[in-house]
C-alpha positions as CSV (number, residue, x, y, z in Angstrom):
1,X,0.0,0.0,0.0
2,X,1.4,3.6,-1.1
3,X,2.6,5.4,1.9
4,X,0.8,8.8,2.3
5,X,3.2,11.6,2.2
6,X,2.0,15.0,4.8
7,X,1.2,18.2,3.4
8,X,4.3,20.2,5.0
9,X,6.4,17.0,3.3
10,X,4.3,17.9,-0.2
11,X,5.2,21.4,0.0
12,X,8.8,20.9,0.9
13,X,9.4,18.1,-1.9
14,X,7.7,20.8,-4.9
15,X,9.9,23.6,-3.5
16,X,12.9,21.6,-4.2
17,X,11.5,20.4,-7.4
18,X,11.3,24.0,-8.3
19,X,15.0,24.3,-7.9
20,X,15.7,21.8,-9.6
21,X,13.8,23.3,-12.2
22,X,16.0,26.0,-12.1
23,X,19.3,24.0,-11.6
24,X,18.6,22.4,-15.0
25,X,21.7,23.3,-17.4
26,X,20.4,25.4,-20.3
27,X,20.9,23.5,-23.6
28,X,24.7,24.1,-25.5
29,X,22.8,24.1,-28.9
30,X,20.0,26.0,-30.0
31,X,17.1,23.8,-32.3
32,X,16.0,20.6,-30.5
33,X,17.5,21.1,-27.6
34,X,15.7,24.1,-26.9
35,X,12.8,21.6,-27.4
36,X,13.9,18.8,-25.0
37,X,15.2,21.0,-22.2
38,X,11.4,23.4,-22.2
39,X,9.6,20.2,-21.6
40,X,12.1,19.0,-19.5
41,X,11.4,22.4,-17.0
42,X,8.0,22.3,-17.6
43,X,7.3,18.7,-16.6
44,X,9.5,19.1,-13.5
45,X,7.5,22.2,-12.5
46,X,4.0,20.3,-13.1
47,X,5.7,17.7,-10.9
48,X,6.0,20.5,-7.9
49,X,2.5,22.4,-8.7
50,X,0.7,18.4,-9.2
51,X,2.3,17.5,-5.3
52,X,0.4,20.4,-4.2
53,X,-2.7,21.0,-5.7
54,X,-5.5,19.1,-3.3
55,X,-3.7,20.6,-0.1
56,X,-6.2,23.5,-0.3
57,X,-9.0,21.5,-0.5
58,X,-7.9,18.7,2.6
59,X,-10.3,19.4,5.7
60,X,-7.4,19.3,7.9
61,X,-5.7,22.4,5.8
62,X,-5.5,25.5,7.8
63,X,-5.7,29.0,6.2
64,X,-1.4,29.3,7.1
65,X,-0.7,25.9,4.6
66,X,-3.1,27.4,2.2
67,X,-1.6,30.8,1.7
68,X,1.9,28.4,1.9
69,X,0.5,26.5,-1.4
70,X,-0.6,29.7,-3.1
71,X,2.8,31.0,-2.5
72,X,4.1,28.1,-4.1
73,X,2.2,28.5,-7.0
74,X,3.7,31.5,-7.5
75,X,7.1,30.5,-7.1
76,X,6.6,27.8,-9.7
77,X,5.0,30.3,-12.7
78,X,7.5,32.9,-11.8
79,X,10.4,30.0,-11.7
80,X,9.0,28.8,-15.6
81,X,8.8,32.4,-16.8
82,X,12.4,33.1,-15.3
83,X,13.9,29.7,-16.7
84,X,12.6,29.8,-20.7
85,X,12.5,33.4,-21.1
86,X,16.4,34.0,-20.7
């Protein structure tokens, strides 16, 4: 049975997904590897933003882990603009 992993675990885990995001090495060459390494970033983000997206709507969320999550949000469309708009 799939081990349930805590909200404050969740919201740690898509942070440092985000990062990693934005540790990614940009591509050398421009054409296809422009290609690969967008949906590379943008799959990693959806990974951070999909570990986080019911939190809001547990009963046992309290308005602090919500704002947390919506700040999260945040980080992760600000991190995707950053990242494939340099």
């Amino acid at each position: 049975m799939p081990r349930l992993i805590p909200a404050s675990e969740r919201m740690v885990r898509a942070r440092a997904l985000i990062q990693k995001a934005r540790d990614l090495p940009p591509p050398a060459e421009v054409g296809w590897g422009d290609f690969s390494y967008a949906a590379q970033v943008k799959d990693i983000i959806q990974q951070a933003r999909d570990l986080i997206k019911f939190i809001p709507y547990t009963p046992s969320a309290s308005a602090e882990m919500k704002n947390e999550v919506a700040k999260i949000f945040q980080e992760a469309d600000q991190a995707e603009k950053e990242i494939l708009h340099r």
